[in-house]
MDAnalysis code that builds the backbone (N, CA, C; Angstrom):
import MDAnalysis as mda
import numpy as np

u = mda.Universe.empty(345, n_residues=115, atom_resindex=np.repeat(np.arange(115), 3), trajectory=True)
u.add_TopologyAttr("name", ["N", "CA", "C"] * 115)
u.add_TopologyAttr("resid", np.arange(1, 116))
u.add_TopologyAttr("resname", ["UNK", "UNK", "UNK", "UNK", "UNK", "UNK", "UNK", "UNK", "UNK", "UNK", "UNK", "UNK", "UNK", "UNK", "UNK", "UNK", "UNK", "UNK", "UNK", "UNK", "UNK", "UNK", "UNK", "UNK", "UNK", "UNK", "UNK", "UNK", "UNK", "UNK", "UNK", "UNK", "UNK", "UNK", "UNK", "UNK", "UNK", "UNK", "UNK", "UNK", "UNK", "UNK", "UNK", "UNK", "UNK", "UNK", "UNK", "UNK", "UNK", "UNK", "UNK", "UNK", "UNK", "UNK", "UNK", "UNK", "UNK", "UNK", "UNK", "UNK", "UNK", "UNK", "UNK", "UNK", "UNK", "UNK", "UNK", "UNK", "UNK", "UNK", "UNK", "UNK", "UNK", "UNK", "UNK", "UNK", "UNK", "UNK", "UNK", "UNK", "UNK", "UNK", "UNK", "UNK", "UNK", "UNK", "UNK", "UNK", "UNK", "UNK", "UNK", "UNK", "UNK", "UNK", "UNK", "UNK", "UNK", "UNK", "UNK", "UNK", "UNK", "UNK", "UNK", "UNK", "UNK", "UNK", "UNK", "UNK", "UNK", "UNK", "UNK", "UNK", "UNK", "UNK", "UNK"])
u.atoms.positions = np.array([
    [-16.074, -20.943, 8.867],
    [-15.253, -21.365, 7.751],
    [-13.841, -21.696, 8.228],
    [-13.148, -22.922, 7.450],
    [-11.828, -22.963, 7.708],
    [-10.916, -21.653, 7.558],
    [-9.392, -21.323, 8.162],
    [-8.893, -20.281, 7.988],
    [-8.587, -20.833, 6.503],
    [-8.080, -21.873, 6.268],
    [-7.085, -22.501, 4.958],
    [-7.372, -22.409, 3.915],
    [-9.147, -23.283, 4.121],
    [-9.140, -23.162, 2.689],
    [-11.020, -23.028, 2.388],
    [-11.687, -22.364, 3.264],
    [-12.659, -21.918, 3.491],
    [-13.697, -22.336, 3.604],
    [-13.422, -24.022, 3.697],
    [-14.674, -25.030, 3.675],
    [-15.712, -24.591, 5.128],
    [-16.795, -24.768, 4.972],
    [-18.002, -24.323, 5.922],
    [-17.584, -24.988, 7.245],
    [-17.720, -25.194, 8.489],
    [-17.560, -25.707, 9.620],
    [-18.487, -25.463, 10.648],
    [-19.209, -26.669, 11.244],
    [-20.308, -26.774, 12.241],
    [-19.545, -25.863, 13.570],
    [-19.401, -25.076, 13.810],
    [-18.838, -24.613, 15.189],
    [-19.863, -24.594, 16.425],
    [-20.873, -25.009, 16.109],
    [-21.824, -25.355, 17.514],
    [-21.300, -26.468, 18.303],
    [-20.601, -27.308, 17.897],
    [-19.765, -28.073, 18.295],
    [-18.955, -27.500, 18.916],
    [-18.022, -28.107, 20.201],
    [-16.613, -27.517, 20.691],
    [-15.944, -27.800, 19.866],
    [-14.706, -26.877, 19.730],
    [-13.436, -26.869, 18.755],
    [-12.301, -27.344, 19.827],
    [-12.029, -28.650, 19.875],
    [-10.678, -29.244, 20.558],
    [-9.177, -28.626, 20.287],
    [-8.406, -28.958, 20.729],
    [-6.984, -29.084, 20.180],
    [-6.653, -29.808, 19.271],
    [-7.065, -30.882, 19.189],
    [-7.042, -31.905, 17.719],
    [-8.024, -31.783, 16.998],
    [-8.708, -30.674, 17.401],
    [-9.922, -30.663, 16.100],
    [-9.435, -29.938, 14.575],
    [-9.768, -30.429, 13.755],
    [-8.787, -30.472, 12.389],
    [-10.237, -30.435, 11.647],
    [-9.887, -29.522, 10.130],
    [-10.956, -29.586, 9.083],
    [-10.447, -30.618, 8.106],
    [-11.940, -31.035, 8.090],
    [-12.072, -32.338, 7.251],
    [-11.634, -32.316, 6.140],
    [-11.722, -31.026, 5.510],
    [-11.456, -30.504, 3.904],
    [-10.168, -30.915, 3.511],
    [-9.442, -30.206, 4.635],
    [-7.583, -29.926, 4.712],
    [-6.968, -30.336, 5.277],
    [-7.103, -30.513, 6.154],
    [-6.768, -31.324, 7.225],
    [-6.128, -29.871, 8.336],
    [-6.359, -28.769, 8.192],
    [-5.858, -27.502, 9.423],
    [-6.256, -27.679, 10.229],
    [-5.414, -27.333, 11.278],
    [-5.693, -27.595, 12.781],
    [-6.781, -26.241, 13.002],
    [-7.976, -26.523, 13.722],
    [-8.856, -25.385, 14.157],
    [-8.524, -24.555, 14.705],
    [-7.912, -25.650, 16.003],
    [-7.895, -24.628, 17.281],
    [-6.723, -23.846, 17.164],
    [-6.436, -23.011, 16.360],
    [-5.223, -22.407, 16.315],
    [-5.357, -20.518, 16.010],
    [-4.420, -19.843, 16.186],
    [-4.568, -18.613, 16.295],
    [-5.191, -18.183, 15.028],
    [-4.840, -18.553, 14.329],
    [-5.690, -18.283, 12.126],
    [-7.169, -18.866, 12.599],
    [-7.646, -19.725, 13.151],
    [-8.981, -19.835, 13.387],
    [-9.767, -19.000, 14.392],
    [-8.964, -18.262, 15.559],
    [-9.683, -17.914, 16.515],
    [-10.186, -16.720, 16.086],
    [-11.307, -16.257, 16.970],
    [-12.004, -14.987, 16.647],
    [-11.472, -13.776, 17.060],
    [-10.278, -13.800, 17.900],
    [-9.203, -12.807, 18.793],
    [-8.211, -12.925, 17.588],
    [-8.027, -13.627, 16.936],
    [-6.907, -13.587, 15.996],
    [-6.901, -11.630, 15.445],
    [-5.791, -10.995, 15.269],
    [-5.770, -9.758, 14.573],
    [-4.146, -9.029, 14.496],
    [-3.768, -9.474, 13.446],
    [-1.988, -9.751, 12.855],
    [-1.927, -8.059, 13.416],
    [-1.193, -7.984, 14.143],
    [-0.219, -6.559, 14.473],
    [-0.622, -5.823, 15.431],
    [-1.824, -6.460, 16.760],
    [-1.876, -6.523, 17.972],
    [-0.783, -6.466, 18.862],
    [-0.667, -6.671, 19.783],
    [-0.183, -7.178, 20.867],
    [-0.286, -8.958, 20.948],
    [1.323, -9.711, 20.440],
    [1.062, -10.870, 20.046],
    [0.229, -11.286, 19.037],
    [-0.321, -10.628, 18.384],
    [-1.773, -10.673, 17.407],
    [-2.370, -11.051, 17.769],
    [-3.235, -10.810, 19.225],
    [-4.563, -11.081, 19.692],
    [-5.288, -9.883, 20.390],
    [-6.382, -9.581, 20.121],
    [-7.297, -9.134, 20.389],
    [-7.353, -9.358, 21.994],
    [-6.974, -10.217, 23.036],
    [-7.306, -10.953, 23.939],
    [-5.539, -10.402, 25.231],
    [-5.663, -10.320, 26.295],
    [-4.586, -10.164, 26.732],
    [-3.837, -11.521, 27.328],
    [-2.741, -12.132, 26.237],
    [-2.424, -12.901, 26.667],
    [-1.016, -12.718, 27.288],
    [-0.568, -14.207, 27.999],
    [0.603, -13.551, 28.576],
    [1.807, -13.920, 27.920],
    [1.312, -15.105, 26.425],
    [3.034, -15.969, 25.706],
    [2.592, -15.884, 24.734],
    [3.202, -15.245, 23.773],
    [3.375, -15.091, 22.691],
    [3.295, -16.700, 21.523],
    [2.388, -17.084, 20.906],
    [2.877, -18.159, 20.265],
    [2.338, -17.907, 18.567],
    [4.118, -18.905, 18.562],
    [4.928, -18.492, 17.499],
    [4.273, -18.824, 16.095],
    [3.590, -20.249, 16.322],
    [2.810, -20.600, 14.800],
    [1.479, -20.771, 14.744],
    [1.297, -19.573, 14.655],
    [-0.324, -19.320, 14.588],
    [-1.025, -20.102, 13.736],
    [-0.548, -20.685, 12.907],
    [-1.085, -22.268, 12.663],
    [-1.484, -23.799, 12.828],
    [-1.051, -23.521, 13.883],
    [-0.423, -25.241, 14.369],
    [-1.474, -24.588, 15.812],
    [-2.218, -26.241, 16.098],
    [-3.073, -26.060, 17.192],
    [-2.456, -26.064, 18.477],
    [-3.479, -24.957, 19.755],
    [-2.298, -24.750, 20.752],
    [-3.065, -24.633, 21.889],
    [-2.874, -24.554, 23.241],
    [-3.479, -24.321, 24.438],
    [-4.195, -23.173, 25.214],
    [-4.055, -22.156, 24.198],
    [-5.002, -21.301, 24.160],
    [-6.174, -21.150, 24.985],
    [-6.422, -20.738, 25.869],
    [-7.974, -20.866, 26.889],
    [-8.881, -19.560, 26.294],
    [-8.184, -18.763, 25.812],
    [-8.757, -17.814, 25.313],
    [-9.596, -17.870, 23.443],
    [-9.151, -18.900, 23.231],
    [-9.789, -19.884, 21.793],
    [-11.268, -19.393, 21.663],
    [-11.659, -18.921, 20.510],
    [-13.027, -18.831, 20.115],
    [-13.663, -18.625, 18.835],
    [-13.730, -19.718, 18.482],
    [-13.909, -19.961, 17.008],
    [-15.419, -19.467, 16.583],
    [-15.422, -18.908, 15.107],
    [-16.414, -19.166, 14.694],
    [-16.484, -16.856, 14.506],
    [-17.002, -16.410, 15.210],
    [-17.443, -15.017, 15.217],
    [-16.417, -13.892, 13.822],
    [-15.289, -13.969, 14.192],
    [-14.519, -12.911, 13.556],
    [-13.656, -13.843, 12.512],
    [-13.503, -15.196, 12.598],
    [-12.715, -16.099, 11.505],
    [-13.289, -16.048, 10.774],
    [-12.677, -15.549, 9.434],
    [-13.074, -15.431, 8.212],
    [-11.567, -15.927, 7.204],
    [-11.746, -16.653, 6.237],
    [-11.119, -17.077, 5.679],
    [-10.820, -16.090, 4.508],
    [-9.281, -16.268, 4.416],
    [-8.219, -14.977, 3.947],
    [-8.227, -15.088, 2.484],
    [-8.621, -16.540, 1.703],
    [-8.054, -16.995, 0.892],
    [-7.302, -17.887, 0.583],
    [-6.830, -18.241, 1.452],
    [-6.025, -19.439, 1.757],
    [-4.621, -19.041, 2.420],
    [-3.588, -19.996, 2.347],
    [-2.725, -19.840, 3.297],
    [-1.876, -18.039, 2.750],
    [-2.185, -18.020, 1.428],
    [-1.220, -16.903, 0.900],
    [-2.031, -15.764, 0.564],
    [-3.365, -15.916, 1.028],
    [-4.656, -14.481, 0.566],
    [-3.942, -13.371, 0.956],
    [-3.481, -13.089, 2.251],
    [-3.036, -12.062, 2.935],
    [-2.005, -11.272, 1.747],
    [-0.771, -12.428, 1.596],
    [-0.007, -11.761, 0.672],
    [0.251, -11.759, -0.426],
    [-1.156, -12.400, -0.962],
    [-1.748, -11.881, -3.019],
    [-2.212, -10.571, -2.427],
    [-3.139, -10.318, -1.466],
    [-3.703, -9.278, -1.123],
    [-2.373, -8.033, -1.133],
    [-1.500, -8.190, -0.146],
    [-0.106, -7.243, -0.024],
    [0.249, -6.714, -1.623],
    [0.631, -7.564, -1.995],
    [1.429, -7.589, -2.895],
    [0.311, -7.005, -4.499],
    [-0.431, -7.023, -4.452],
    [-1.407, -6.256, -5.207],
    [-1.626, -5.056, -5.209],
    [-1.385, -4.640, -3.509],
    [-1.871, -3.673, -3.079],
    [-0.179, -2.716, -3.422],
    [0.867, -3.278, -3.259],
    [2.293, -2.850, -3.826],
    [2.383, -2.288, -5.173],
    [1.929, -3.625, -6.135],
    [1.870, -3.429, -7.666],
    [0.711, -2.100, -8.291],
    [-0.025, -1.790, -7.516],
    [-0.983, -0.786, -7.682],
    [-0.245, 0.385, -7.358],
    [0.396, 0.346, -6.415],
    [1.071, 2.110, -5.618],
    [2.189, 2.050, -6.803],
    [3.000, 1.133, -7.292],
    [4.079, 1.369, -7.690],
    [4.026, 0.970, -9.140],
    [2.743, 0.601, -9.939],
    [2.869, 1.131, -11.001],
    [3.030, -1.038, -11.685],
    [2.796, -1.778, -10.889],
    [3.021, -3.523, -11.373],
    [4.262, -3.954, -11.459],
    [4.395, -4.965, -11.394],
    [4.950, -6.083, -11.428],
    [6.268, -5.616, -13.014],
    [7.073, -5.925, -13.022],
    [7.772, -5.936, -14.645],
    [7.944, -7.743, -15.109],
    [7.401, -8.094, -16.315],
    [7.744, -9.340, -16.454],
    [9.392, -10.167, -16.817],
    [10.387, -9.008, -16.808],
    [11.643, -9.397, -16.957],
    [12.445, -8.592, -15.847],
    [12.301, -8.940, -14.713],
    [13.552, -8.295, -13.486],
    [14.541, -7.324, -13.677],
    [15.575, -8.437, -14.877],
    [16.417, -7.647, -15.053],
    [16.981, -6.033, -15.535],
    [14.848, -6.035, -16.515],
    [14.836, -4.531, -16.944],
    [14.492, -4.009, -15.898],
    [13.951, -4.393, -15.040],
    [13.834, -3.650, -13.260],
    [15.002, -3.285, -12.477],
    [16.011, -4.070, -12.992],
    [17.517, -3.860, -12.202],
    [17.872, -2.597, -13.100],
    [17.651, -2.799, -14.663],
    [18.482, -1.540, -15.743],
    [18.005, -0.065, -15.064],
    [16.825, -0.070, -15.413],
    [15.964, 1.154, -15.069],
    [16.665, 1.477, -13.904],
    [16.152, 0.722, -13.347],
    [17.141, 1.286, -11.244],
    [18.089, 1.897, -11.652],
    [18.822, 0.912, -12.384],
    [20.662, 1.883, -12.243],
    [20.514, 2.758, -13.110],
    [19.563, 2.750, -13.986],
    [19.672, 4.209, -15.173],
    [19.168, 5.311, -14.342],
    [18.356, 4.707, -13.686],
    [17.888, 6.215, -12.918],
    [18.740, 6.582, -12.017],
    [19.065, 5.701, -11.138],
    [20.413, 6.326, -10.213],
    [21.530, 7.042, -11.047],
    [21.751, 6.441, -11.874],
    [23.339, 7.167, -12.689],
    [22.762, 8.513, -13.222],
    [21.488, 8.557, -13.345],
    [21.164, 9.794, -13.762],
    [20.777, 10.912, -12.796],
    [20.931, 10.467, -11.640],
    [20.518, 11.891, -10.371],
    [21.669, 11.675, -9.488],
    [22.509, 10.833, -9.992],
    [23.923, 10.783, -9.246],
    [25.384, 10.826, -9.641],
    [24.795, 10.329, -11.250],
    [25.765, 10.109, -12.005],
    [27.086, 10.575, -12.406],
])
């Protein structure tokens, strides 16, 4: 599957550097597609590399590239952090639909254990 936007992908095929999904146009060969991909590694790879690269989106020279096994698509570019941020609104009780009563409360509670 694409990382982006989860369309199916023949990977019996080699995955190039310019190889791009048809769906979206995302670059494959890139760290969000590889199967070493794993955010909060070492560089976020599974793999011992020796340069760090920076946009794990954008296709790259990678020899260590291997699509297809552990790529699983997140949801799209922002799954990760609907996922986060859900997982926030749950510990802490949601989201408030007016901020500013999020700012009141704050300072009411501070003025009240400091006040």
């Amino acid at each position: 599957m694409c990382w982006k936007c989860g369309a199916e992908q023949d990977f019996s095929q080699s995955v190039y550097r310019d190889s791009v999904c048809p769906a979206c146009g995302a670059d494959l060969h890139s760290c969000r597609g590889c199967a070493f991909y794993a955010p909060g590694s070492h560089f976020d790879c599974h793999e011992t590399v020796d340069e760090i690269i920076a946009d794990k989106e954008r296709s790259n020279f990678c020899e260590h590239f291997r699509a297809g096994k552990n790529s699983k698509w997140s949801g799209g570019q922002n799954g990760a952090q609907e996922k986060n941020a859900a997982a926030v609104n749950a510990l802490f009780g949601g989201a408030n639909e007016n901020p500013s009563q999020d700012k009141n409360a704050a300072r009411d509670a501070f003025n009240s254990l400091f006040g």
